[in-house]
Structures are given as C-alpha cells and as structure tokens.
N, C-alpha and C positions, 0 to 999 in steps of 0.2 A: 292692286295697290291703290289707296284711297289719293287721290288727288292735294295738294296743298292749296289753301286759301288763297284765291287770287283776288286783290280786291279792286282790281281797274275790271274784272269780267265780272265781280259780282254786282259792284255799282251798277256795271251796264246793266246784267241783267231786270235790276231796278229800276231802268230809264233815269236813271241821276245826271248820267252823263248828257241824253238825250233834254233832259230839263235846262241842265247847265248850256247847253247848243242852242237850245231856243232863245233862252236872255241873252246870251253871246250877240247872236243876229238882229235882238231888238237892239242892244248897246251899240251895234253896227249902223242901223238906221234910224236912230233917233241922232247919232253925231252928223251924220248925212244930208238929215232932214233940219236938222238946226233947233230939233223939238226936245226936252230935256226925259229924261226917262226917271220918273217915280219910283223909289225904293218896292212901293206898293205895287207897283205895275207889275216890275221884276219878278216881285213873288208873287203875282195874283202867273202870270206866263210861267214860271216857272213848278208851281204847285198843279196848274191844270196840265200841263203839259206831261208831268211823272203821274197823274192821277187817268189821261186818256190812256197814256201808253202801257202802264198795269192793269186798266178793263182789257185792253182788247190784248195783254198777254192771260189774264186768267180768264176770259173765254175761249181763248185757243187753246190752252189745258184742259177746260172744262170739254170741249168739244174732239179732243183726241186726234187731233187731226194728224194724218200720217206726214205730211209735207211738210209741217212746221218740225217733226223729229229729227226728219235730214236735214232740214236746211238749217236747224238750228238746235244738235243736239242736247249741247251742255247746257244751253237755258233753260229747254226743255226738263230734262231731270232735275236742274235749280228751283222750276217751279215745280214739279211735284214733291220736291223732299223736302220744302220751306211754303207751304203753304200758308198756315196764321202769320207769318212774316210778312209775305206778299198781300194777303189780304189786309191786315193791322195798317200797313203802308197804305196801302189805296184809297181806303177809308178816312187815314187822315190829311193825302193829300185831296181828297174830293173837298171834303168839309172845311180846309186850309182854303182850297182853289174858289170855292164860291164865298167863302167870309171873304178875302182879298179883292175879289173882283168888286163885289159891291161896296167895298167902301171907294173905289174909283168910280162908279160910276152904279146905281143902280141897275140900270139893261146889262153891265157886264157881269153878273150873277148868272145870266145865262149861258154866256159864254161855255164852260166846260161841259154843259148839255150839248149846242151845240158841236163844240168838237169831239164828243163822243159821237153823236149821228155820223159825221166826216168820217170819222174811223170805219162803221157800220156801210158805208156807202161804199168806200175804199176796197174795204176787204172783204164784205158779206156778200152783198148784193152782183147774182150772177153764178153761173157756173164755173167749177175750177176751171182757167185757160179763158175765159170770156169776164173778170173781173177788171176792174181799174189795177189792180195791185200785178195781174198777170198779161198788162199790155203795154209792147214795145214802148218804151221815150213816154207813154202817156203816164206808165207807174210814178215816174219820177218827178215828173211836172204838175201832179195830182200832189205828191209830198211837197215840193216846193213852194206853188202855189200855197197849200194849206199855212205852210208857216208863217208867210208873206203874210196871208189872210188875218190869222190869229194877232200878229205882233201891230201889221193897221189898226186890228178891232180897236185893241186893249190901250195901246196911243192915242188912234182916236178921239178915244170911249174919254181916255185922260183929260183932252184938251175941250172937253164937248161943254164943260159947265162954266167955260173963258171964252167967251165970245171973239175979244182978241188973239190969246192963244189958238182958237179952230182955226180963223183966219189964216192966221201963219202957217197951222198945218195942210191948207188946204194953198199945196203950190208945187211947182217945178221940184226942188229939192225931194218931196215927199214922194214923186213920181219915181225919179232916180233912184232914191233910196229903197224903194218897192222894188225896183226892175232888179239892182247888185243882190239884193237876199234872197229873190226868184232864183235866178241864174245861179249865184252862189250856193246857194241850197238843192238844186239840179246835182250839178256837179259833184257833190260831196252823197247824195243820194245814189248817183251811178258808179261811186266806186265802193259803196257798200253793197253793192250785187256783186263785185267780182270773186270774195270766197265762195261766193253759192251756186257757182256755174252748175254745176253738177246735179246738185240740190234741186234747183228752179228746174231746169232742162227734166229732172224725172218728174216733177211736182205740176208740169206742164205750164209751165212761166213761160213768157220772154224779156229779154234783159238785155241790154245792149252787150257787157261783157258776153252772155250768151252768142248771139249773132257777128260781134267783131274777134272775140280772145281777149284773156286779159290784156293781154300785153298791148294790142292795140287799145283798147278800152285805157289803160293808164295813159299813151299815149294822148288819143284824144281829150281826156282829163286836162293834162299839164296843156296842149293847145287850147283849150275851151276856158283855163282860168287867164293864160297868156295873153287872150282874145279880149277878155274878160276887163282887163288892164288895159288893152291899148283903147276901149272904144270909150269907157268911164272915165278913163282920167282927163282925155277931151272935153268931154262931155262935162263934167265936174267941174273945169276949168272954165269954160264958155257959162253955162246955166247955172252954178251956183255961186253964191257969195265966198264962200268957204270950202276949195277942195280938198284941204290935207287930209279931209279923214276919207273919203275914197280912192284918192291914192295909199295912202296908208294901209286901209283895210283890204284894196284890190292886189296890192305889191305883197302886203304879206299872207294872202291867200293861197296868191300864184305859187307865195315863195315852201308854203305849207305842204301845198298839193305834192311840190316835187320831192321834198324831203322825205314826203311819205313814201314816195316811189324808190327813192335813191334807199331808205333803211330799210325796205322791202319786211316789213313790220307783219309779224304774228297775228296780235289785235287789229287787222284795217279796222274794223269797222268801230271800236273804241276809242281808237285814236283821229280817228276822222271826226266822232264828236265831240272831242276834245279839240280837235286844232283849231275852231270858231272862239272856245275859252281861253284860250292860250293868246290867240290876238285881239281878243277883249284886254286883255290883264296888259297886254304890251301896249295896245291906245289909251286904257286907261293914266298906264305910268307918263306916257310923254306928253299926253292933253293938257 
C-alpha cells in the first residue's frame, strides 16, 4: 500500500526544516549577542545550509551506502524516486547560498565551499567506525560546533565592513552567545541518534543513546538543557547588558526538550528541528 504524502518528512528530507534550525539558532545569538541579524544573512545561512545538507544527501545515494538505508530508510527511497527534484533543489540553493553570502560580504561567497569540506571531513574521511560522525560525544560536538561556527562566520562576515559594529561584535555577549547555540545544538544533536539505536549499533556508530538507552539518553537530555538554564541565566545576568533573551531562549529550550519527551513524538528528529523555529517565532513575537 502506497504511503500518504507527509509533508513535515518530506520537508525534512529536503533539509528545510534543518535550514529553518540554523536561522532559528543565529536569531538565538544575534538577540544574545546584541548584534542585529540581516535579512540577507538569514538567507545567505539558510540557503547554504539546505544546499550542504542535499550534497552530502545525494552523495550518500550516489555511493549506495548500506548504513545510510537502515538508519534512514524512507529518505533513502525519497531520494531515489525524486531524483531531478533533489537535484533542481541543490542547485538552486548552491547558487541562491553563494549570491547571498557575497553580497554580505565578499569572503562569505566562500562560505558554502567551505561548509561542504566540513561535511566531507565529518563523514568521508576515515574508515566506517573510526569517522568523526561514528565517534562517541565527538559526533555531536563536531555538529554543534559547525553550526556555532557557520552562524559567527556569516555575523561576523556582517559586521566586518562597520568598524564600530566589529567592535561590538567582538565581546563577552558574543562569547555567551557562542557557547548556548554550542551546547544547545549538542543536545538537540543527541536526541536525533536516539531512533537509530539499532541502525548506528549495525552501521558500527557509537552514539550516546547507543551506550546509555534511550530513555536514559532522554533523561540526560532534559538535565543537560535544565543545566543549561541554571548556569546561562547567571551568567547572562552578571556579563551582559541585556539577559531576557537567554533566559528566554534557555527557559524555552528546557521547556521544548521535555515536551518532546512527555509527547513521545513519531517524528523526534523533525520535530527537534523544528523546536529551535518554534522559539524563534515565540522571541520574535515578544521582543
């Protein structure tokens, strides 16, 4: 029996949702950091970001690889039986991702090369079981980091032709605001391993839900955003001029994580990058 159209799985499997998670997290640290976020910015992050993550889905089609069909079937056959779809997409977020970047800034035209190498490094480089992507706590702080990395570049990259604007970016607030979308992005990283226990476990991963069980795995989750909360909102209080939006963005992170646990949700891993948007659209409305 043919399947019904689902379009929260098909987005994903187009990284829409994972595009929309990336702006999500710059709208996070630019309110943090006190630095304003560029329409252009948005879509230069949000265009590279659907344009890395469809290369390195249609080379892992191209390349057949067994581990990506368990661990992630119905993408898998989404991208064999939508192929000019996936491709037509890529293509025009590649050429979208580097027009955007440079008009921020000339050097950020490179940007989406760059994070295509990140991908390549992530996931190619190495034998199955001996990868960045297939080692304990490092898979996830190799994804976390990257995004942190990406969303400095491209703010950065913004504030670099305002001498006084660098300036401002270049402070305590900016530091903080690095460290919640690290951590926060951590967190939301290891509870999209927990449908793939199985998966990963034959594909010879390891994965914290691997090594703990989901259920402690969730656990640790809701403590590590909880944590998350108590050490930032101090901290936000003390070193910056303006805490409401890390308390804001840490209170309803906390408050996301558990929801997802308590709805015990089909989609985790859609809904996961969704809930970064979801408390975008809620700071937006009360800012």
């Amino acid at each position: 029996m043919r399947r019904a159209f689902n379009p929260l799985e098909t987005l994903g499997y187009l990284a829409i949702w994972m595009g929309l998670y990336v702006v999500a997290y710059a709208c996070a640290f630019s309110a943090i950091a006190g630095v304003s976020l560029n329409p252009m910015t948005g879509a230069a992050l949000f265009t590279t970001t659907v344009a890395v993550y469809l290369l390195d889905r249609i080379e892992l089609r191209a390349l057949n690889l067994p581990e990506q069909a368990e661990t992630h079937p119905r993408r898998s056959k989404f991208l064999r039986n939508h192929p000019r779809l996936v491709s037509a997409l890529l293509i025009t977020a590649l050429v979208s991702a580097i027009l955007t970047s440079a008009l921020i800034h000339p050097f950020a035209s490179a940007a989406p090369a760059l994070a295509a190498m990140g991908v390549v490094i992530y996931a190619r480089i190495g034998s199955p079981g001996k990868r960045l992507r297939d080692r304990l706590v490092i898979k996830n702080l190799t994804v976390a980091a990257s995004v942190g990395a990406i969303i400095i570049l491209f703010l950065g990259l913004q504030t670099l032709l305002d001498q006084e604007a660098f300036a401002e970016f270049v402070s305590v607030e900016t530091l903080i605001a690095l460290l919640f979308v690290v951590v926060a992005v951590a967190i939301d990283a290891m509870l999209c391993d927990v449908p793939d226990v199985e998966a990963d476990r034959s594909a010879g991963g390891r994965t914290i839900p691997m090594l703990l069980g989901p259920r402690a795995a969730w656990r640790l989750a809701i403590a590590a955003a909880a944590l998350l909360a108590l050490i930032f909102i101090p901290a936000g209080m003390a070193l910056t001029s303006n805490a409401t939006p890390i308390i804001v963005w840490t209170m309803l992170n906390l408050v996301g994580v558990a929801l997802l646990r308590l709805a015990q949700v089909t989609h985790l891993r859609d809904l996961c990058d969704l809930k970064a948007p979801i408390i975008a659209i809620i700071w937006l409305t009360i800012a």
